[in-house]
N, CA, C and O of each residue as an XYZ file, in Angstrom:
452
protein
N     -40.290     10.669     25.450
C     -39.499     10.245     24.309
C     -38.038     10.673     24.465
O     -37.030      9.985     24.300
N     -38.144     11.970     24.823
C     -36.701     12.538     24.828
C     -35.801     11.730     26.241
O     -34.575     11.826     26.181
N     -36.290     11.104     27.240
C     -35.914     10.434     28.559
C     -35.633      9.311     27.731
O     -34.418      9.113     27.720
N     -36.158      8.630     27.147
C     -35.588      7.217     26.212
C     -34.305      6.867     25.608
O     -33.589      5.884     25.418
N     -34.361      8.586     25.314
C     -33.119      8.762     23.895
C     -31.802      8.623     25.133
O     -30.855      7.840     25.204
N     -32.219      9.694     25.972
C     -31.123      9.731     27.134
C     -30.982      8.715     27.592
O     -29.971      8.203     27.110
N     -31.538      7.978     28.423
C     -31.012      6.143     28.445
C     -30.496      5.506     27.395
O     -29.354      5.073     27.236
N     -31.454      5.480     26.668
C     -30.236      4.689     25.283
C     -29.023      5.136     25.485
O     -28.190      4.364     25.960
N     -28.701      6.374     25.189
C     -26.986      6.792     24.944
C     -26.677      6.524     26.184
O     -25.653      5.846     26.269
N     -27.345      6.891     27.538
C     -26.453      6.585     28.547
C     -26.085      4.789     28.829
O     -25.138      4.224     29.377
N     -27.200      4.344     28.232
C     -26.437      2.530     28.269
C     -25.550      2.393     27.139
O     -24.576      1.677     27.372
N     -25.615      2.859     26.035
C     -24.756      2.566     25.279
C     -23.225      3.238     25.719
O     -22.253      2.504     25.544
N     -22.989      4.625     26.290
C     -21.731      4.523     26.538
C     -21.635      3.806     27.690
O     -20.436      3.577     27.854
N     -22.261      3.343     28.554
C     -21.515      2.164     29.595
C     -21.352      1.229     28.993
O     -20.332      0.722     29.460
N     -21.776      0.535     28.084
C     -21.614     -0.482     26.974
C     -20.038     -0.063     26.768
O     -19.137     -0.796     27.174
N     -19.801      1.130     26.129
C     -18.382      0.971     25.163
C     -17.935      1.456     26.350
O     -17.802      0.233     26.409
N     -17.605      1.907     27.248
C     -16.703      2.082     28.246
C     -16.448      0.706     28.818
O     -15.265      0.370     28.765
N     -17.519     -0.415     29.502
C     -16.984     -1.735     29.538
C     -16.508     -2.303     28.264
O     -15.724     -3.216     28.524
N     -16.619     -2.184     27.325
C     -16.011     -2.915     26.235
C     -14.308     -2.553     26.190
O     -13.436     -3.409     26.046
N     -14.008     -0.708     26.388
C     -12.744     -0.666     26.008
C     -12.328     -0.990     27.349
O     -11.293     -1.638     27.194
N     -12.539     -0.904     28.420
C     -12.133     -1.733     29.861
C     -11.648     -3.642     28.853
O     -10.550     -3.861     28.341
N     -12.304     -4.198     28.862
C     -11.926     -5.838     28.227
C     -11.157     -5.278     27.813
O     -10.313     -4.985     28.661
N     -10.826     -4.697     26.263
C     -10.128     -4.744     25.445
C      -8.679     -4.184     26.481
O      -7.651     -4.842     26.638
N      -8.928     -3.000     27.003
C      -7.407     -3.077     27.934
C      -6.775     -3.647     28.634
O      -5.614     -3.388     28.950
N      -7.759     -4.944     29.165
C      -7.329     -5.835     30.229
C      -7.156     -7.003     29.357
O      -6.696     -8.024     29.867
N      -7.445     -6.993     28.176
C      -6.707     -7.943     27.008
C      -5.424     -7.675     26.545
O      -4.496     -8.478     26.647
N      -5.319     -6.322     25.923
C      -4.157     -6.114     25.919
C      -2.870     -6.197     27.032
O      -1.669     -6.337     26.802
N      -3.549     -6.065     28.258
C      -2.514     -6.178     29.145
C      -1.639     -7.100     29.649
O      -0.474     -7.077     30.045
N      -2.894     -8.291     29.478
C      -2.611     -9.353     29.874
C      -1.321    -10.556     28.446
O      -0.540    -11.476     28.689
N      -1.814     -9.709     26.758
C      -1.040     -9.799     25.706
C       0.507     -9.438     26.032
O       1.434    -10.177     25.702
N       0.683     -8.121     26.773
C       1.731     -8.178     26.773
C       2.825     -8.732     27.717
O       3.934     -9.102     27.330
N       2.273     -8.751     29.346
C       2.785     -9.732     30.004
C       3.097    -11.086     29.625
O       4.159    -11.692     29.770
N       1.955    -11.488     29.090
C       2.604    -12.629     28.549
C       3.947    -12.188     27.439
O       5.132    -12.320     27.749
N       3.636    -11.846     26.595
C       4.778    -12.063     25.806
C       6.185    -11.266     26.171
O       7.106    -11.236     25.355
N       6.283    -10.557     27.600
C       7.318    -10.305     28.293
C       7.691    -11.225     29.189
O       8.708    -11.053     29.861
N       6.797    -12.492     29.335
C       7.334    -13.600     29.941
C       7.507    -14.633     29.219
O       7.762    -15.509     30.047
N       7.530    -15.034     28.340
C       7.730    -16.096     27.290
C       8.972    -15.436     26.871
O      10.011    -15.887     27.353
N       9.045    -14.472     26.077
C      10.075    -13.954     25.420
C      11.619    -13.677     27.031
O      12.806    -13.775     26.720
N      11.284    -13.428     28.221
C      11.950    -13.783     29.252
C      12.687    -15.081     29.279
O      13.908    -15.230     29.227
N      11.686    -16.076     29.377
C      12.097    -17.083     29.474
C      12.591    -17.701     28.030
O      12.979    -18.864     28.135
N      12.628    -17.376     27.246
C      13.424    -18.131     25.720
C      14.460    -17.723     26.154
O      15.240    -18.560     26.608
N      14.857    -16.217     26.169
C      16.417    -15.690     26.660
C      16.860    -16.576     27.191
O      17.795    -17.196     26.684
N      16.156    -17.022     28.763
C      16.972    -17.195     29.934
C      17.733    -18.836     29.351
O      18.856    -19.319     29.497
N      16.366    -19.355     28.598
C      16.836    -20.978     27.987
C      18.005    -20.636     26.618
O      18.974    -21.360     26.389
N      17.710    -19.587     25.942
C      18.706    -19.595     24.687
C      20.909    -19.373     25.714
O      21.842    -20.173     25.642
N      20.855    -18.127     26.397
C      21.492    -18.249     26.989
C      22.474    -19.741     27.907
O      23.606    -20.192     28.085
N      21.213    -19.937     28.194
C      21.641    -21.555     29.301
C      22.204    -22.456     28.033
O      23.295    -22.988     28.237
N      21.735    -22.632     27.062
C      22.021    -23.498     26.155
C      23.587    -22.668     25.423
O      24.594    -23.299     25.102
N      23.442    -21.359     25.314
C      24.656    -21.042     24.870
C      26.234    -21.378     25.826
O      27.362    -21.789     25.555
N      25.459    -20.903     27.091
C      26.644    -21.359     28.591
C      27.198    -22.825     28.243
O      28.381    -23.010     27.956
N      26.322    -23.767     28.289
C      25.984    -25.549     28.122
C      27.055    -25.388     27.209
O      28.153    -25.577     27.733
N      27.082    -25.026     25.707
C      28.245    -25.113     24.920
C      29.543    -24.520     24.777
O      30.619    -24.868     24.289
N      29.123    -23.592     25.315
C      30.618    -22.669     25.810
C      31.553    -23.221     26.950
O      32.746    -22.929     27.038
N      30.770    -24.178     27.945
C      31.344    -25.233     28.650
C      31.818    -26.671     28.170
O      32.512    -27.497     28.763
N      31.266    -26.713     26.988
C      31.749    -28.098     26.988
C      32.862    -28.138     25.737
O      33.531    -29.139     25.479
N      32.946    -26.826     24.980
C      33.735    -26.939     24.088
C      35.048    -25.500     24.578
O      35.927    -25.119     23.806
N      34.912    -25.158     25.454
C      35.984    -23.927     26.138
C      36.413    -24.210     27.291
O      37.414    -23.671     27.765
N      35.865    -24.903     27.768
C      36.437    -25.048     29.495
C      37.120    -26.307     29.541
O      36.965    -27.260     28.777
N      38.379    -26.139     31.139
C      38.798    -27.473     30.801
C      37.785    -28.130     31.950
O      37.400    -27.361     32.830
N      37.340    -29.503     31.983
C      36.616    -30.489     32.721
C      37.258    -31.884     32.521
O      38.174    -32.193     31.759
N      36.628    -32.574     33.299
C      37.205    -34.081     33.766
C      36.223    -34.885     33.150
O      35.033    -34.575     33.110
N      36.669    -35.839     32.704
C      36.243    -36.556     31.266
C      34.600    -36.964     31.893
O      33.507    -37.035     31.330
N      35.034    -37.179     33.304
C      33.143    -38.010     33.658
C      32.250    -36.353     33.968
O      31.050    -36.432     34.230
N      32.678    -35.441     33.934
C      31.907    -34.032     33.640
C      32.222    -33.665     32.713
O      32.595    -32.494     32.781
N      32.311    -34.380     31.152
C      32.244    -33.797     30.404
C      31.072    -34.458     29.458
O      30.364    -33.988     28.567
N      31.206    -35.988     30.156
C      29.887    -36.630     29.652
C      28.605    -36.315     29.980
O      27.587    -36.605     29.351
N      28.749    -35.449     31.425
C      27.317    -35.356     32.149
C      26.448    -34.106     31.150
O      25.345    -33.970     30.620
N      28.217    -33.061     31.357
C      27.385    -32.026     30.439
C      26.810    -32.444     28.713
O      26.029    -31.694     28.125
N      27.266    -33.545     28.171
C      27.337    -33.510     26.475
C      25.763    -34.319     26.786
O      25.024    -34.502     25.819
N      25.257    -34.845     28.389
C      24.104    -35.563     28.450
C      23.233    -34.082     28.766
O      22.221    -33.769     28.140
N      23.697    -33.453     29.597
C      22.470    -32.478     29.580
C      22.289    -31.329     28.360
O      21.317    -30.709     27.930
N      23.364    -31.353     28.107
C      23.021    -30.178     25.918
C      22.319    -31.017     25.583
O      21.246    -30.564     25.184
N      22.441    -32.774     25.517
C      21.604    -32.804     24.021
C      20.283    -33.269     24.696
O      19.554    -33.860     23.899
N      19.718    -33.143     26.113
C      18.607    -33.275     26.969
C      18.044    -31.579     26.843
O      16.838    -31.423     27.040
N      18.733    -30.550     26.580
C      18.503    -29.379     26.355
C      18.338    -28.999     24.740
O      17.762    -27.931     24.532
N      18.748    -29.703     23.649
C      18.326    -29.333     22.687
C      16.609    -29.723     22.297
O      15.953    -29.466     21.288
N      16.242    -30.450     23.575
C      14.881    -30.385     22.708
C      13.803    -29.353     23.615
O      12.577    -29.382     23.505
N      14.632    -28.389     24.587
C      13.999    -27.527     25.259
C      14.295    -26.218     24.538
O      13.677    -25.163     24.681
N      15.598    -26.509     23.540
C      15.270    -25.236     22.684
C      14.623    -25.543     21.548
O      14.563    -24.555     20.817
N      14.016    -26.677     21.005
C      13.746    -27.212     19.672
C      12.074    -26.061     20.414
O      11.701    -24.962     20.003
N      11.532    -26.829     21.434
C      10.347    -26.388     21.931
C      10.077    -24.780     21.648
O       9.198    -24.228     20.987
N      11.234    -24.223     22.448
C      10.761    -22.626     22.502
C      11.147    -22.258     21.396
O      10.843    -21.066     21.414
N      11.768    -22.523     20.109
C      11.591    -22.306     18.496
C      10.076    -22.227     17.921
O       9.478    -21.311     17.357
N       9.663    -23.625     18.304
C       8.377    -24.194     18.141
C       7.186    -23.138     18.353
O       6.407    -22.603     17.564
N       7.388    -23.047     19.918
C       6.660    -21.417     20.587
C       6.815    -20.089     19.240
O       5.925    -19.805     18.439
N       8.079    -19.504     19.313
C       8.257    -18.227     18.176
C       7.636    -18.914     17.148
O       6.503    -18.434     17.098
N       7.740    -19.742     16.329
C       7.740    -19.805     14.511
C       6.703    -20.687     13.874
O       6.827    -21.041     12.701
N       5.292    -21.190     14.904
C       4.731    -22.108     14.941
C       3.491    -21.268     14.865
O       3.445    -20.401     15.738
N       2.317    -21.316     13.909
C       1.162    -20.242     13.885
C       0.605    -20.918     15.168
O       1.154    -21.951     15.553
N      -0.208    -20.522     15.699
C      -0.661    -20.738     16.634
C      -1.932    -19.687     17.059
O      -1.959    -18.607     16.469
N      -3.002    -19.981     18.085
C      -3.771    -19.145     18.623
C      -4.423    -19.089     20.064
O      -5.217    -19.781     20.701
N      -3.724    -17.967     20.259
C      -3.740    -17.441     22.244
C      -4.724    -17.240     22.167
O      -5.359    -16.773     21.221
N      -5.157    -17.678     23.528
C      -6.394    -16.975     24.346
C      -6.704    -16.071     24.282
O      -7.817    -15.841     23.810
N      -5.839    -15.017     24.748
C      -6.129    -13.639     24.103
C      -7.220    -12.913     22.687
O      -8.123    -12.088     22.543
N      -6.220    -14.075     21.704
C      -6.677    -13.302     20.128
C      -8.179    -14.049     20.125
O      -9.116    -13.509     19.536
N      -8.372    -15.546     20.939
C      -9.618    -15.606     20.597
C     -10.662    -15.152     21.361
O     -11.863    -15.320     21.152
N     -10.112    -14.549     22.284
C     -11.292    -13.758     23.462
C     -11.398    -12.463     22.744
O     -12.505    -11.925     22.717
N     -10.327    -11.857     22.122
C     -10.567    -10.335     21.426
C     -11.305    -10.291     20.176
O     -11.652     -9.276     19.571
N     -11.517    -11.556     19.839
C     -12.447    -11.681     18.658
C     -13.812    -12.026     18.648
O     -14.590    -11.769     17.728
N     -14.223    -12.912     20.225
C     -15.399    -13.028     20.744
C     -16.490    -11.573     20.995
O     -17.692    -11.449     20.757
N     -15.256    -10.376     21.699
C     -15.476     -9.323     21.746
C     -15.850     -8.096     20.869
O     -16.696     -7.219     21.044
N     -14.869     -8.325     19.775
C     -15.411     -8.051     18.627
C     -16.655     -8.208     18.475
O     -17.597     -7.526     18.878
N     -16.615     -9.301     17.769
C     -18.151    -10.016     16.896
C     -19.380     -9.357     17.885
O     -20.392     -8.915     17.342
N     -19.246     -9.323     19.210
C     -20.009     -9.225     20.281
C     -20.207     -7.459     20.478
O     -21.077     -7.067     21.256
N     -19.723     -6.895     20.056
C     -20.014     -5.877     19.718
C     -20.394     -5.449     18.217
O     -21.179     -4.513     18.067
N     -19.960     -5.986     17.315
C     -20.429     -6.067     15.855
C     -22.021     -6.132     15.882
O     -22.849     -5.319     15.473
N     -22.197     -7.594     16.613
C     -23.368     -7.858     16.718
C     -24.464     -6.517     17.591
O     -25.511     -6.121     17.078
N     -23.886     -5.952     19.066
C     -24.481     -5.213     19.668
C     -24.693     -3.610     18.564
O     -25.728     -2.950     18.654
N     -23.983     -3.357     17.963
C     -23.757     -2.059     16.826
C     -25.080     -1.952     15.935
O     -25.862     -1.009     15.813
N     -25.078     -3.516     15.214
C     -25.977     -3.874     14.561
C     -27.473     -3.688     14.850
O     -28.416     -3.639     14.061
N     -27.447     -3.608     16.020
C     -29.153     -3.573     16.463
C     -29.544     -4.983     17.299
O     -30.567     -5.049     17.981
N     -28.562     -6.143     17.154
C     -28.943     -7.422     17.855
C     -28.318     -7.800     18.834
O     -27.120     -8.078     18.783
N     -29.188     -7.886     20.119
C     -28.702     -8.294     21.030
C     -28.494     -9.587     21.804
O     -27.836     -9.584     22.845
């Protein structure tokens, strides 16, 4: 009886030791991403700030000034997008794999496997 008890606990902490393993390799993967998204908005908010700082500060030649007023407003809908990205509810992979995990342990806590 007492050898039972000891397996149980010893599967159950390999249980929560792989569980907080996921959960760290969830989080990890949470924040890379959002150090690369949030990377790349910069790099586009910037480019779009350059784009106008060129076409309304610099001097240029009238047929480069059309090319640029064609690529801003070919670029305003690459910043309309990464707005869209920030201010748009939405749901990552992430939040729904960390909730699969959840429940999946809720459920394992519970007694059902």
């Amino acid at each position: 009886m007492a050898e039972q008890t000891k397996q149980k606990k010893l599967i159950e902490e390999t249980n929560n030791m792989e569980a907080a393993a996921k959960h760290d390799n969830i989080e990890n993967r949470r924040k890379r991403n959002w150090f690369a998204r949030y990377s790349l908005t910069l790099i586009i908010v910037c480019t779009f700030l350059g784009l106008v700082g060129l076409l309304f500060f610099a001097v240029l030649p009238d047929s480069a000034r059309d090319l640029l007023n064609i690529l801003l407003g070919a670029y305003v809908a690459v910043l309309a997008k990464a707005t869209d990205y920030w201010f748009k509810e939405k749901d990552d992979p992430e939040t729904q794999e960390a909730a699969k995990l959840h429940d999946a342990e809720t459920d394992n806590s519970n007694g059902n496997l």
